[in-house]
N, C-alpha and C positions, 0 to 999 in steps of 0.2 A: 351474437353471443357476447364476448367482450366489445365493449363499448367506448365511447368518448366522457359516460359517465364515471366507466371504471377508471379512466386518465385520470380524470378531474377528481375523483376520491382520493386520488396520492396524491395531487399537487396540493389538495387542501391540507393533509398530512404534513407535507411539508411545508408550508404556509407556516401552519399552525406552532411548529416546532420552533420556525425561525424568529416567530411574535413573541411566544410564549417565554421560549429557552434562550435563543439564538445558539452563540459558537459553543462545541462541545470540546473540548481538546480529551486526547485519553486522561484518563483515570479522575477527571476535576469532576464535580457536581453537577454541572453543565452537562456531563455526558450522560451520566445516571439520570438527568430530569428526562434528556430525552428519551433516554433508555425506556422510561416509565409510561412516556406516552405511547410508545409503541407497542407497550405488553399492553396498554389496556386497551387500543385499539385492537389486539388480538384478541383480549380475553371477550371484549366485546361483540365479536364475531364466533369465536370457538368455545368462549365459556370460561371461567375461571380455574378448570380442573385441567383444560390443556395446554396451557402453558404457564410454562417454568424460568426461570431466570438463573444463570451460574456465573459466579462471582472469579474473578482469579485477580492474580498480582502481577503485577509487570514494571518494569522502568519505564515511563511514558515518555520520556525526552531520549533516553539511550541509544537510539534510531539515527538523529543527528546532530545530538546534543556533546557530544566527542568532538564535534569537528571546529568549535573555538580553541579546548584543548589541544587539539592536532595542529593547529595553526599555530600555535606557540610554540610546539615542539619544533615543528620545520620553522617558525625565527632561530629558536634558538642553534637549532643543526646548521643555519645558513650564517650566524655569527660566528657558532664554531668553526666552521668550517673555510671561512674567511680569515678568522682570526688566527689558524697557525703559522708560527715561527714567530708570530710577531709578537709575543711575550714570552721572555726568557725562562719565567718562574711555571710555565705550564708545561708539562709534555706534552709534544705532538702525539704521541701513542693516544694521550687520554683526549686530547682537542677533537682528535680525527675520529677515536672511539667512539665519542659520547654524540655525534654528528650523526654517525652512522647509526646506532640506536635510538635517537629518538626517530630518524626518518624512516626507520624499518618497524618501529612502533604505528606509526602516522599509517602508512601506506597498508601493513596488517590489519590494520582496524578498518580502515577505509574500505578494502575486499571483503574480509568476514562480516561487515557491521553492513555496510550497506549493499554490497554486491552480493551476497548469497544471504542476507538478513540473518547471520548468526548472532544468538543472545552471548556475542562479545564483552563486548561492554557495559552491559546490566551493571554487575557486579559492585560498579562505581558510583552507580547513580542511584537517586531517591526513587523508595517503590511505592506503588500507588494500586488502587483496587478498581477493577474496572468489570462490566458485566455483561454477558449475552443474554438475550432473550430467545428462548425460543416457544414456538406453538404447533403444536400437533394434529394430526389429521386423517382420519381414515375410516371408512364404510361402519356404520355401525355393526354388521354381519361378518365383517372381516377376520378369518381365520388365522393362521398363522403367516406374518408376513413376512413376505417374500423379498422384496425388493422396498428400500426405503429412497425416496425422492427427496433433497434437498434445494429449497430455495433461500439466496439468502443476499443482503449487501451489510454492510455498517454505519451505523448508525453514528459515529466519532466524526469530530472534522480536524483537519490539520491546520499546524502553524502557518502564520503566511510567508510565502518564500518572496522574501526581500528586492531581489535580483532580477526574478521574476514581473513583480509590479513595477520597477523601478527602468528597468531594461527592456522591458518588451520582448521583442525578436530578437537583441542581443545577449538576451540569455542561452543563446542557444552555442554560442560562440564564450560565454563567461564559464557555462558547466564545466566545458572539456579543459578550460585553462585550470581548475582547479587540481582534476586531477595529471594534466600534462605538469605543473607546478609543485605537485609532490613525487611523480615519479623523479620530474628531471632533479631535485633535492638527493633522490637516493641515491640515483645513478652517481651523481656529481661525489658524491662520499662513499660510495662503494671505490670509486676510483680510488681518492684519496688516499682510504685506508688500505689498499693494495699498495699503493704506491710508498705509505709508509713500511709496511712488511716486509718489501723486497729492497727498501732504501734505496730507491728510486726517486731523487729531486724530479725527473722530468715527468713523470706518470703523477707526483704530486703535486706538480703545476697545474696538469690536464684534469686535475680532480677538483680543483681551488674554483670556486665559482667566481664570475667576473661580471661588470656591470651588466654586458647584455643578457644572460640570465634569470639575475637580480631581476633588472625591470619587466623583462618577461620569462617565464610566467611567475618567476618564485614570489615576488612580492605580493603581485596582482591574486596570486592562488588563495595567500594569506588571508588579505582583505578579504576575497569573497566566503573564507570560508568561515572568520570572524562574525563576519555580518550576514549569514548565510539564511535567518529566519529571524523575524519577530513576531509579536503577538504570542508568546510562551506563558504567560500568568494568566490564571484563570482558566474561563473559558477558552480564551485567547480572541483572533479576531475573525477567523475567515464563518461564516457559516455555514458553510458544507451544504447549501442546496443540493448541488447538482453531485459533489462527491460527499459525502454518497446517501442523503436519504430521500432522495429519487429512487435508489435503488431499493430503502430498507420499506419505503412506503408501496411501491411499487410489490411487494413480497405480501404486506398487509393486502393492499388489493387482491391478490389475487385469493389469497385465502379467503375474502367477504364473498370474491364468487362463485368458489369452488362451495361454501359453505349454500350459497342460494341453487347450485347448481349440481348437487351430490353426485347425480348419475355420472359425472365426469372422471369423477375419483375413480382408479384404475383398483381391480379386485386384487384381492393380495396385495395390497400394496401403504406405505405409511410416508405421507409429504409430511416435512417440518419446515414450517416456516420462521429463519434465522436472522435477528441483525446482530451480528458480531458486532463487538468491543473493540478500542484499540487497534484499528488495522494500521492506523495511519503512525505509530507507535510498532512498527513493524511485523504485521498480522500477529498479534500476537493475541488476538481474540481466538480468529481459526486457528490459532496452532495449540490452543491451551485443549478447546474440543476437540478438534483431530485425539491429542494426547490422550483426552481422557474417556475418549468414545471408540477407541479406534477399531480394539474387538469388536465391536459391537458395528460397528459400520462397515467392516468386513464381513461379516456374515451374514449382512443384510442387502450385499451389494448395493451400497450406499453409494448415489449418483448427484455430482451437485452440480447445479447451476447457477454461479454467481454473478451478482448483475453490478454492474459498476459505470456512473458517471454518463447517465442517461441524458444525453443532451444533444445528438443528433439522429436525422430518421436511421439513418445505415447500421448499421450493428455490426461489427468487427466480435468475429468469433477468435477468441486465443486459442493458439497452439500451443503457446507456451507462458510460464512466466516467472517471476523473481527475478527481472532483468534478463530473461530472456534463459535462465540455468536450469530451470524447471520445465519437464515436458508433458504437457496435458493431455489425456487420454485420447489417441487417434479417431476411438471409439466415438468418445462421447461428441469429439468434435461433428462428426460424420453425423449424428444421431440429431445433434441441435441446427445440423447445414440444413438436414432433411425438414425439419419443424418449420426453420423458416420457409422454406419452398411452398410448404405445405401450407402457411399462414400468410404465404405473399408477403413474406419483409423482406426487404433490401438488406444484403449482408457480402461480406466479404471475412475471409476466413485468413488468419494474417499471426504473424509473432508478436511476443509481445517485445517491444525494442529495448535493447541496453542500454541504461542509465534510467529507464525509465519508470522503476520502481517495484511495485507488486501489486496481487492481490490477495482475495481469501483463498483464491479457488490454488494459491502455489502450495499451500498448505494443507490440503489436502492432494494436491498430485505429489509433492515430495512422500508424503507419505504410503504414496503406491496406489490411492484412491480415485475413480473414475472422476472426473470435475473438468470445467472450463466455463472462460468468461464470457461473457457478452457485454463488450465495451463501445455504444453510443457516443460517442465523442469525437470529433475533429480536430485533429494536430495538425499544424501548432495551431491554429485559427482560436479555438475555443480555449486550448490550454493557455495562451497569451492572452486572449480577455476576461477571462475572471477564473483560472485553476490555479488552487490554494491562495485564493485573494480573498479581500474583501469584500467584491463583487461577486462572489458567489451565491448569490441571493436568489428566493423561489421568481424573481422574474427573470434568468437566462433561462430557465423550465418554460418549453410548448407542448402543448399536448400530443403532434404527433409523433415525435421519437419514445413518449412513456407508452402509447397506445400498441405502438409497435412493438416496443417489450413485452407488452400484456400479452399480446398476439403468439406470440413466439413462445414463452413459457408458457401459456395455456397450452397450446399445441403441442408441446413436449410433454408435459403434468400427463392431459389424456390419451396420448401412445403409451404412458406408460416408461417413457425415458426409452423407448426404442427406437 
């Protein structure tokens, strides 16, 4: 049934995108060309009446585009906070104050903005128009439907992470100084400002930061979080092979052979095949459709299976995600263990890890909706040679981890999501 020529039809996809288009960053032109290719690879398999495209608005840097501004606040909290008593004309009230607010700014942001992906800090930055495509699917005799099937990855690629290319395997030990470097900032002027409240010289010595500190992690946190990404104009640089239109082509594929192969198509039932917008812009593709689908995807028990960063044979099923705060339907997880079994894929069924970001599919489990991923990729191995680099090009893509995906979501599509 599915084949090694249905692989090879998505790596051409993605070929073709990365020739054509290359890097797509959210909301730039870049994203929308590819966006383009992929509707008409739909339309050319489903027809031009089933499939749609919706537009939304977003901050496309607001994700981690805070965190040179954050970096400045925690300089300045760590001059302030250095700098009391030692000029007559300031008050410590206000030195030690103003310490303490920008580091309880920095650190608030830092949890809302990238640990639970709250649209935080939108508000501040430049907005941009970004697009999903989607294409639709079902029996021509299909009565009222019952159960709607979603497949879907994004079609956006991300900035390149600096630290990342630069450090290798020491990224992994650079991440946690960032945030260990703005905690230990707060902590260090919570003291402080107690210490000035209860006028206490000794508890505002023990709040005062001192070289060893400074050099680790406060300075070091700075640095990294200054220079925490480049490649932000344009399109930018990485091209997103493998994250993620392996996964948006891989969603085309299957639709060319669900479309060659009807009888597969479950009765009562409506597949759409998705590449979200913007994920990498902190899902804010899926969360705009979530939002404005939601009804409607609740009553059609709406079941999605998001595919993300298809680059080794194993398939890691998420239990969870948005750094691990999101929990994915028990269900659905049990329902895609069985598919692979069924389809003979190698899988392990696993969390998704803190600090480690998100995907579409947290956006529709916050929202109470059945979903989970299927994440082909090997850490750190694969994320340290080319995830969000450069090298992210259709040749880290082999065919047999795409084939493997095909294998797995077919076998789900015709149970029916059961």
């Amino acid at each position: 049934m599915i084949g090694k020529n249905d692989a090879q039809y998505a790596y051409d996809i993605v070929e073709r995108i990365c020739t054509e288009v290359g890097p797509g960053l959210p909301g730039s032109s870049q994203e929308h060309a590819r966006a383009r290719i992929l509707q008409k690879e739909l339309e050319s398999n489903l027809g031009t009446g089933r499939v749609t495209t919706e537009n939304f608005t977003m901050a496309p840097i607001a994700l981690l585009g805070w965190l040179p501004a954050g970096a400045v606040l925690i300089l300045f909290s760590a001059l302030l906070n250095i700098s009391i008593g030692r000029f007559g004309a300031v008050s410590p009230w206000i030195s030690s104050g103003l310490s303490l607010a920008f580091s309880v700014i920095t650190v608030l942001t830092a949890v809302l903005q990238f640990i639970f992906y709250h649209e935080f800090a939108e508000p501040f930055f430049e907005k941009k128009e970004s697009v999903n495509v989607i294409g639709t699917l079902r029996k021509p005799d299909t009565g009222d439907v019952k159960r709607l099937l979603i497949l879907a990855g994004h079609h956006d690629s991300a900035p390149e992470m600096t630290w990342l290319r630069f450090l290798g395997y020491g990224y992994y030990v650079a991440v946690p100084t960032l945030f260990i470097g703005f905690i230990t900032m707060l902590v260090y002027s919570i003291i402080q400002f107690t210490g000035i409240i209860a006028a206490n010289a000794h508890i505002v010595h023990m709040g005062t930061l001192g070289y060893i500190p400074l050099i680790y992690p406060v300075i070091p946190s700075i640095i990294f979080a200054v220079f925490f990404n480049r490649g932000t104009k344009g399109g930018g640089n990485v091209p997103g092979a493998a994250d993620n239109l392996s996964a948006s082509a891989l969603v085309v594929s299957l639709c060319r052979f669900l479309m060659q192969n009807p009888s597969y198509v479950p009765d009562h039932t409506e597949i759409r095949f998705i590449s979200f917008g913007s994920e990498e812009a902190g899902l804010r593709g899926s969360r705009r459709y979530v939002a404005r689908h939601l009804e409607e995807l609740k009553r059609l028990d709406a079941r999605l299976l998001n595919l993300e960063t298809v680059t080794h044979p194993e398939v890691s099923i998420l239990t969870s995600d948005v750094n691990g705060t999101v929990k994915n339907s028990p269900e659905m997880v049990r329902i895609v263990a069985a598919a692979a079994d069924r389809a003979g894929v190698p899988y392990k069924i696993k969390p998704f890890p803190f600090g480690g970001g998100g995907t579409d599919a947290g956006s529709f489990s916050k929202a109470g909706l059945k979903a989970t991923t299927l994440l082909p990729f090997k850490v750190p191995q694969q994320m340290v040679a080319f995830y969000h680099q450069k090298w992210d090009a259709p040749d880290v893509l082999t065919i047999e981890p795409l084939l493997n995906v095909l294998k797995l979501a077919f076998e789900w599509v015709r149970s029916g999501g059961e």
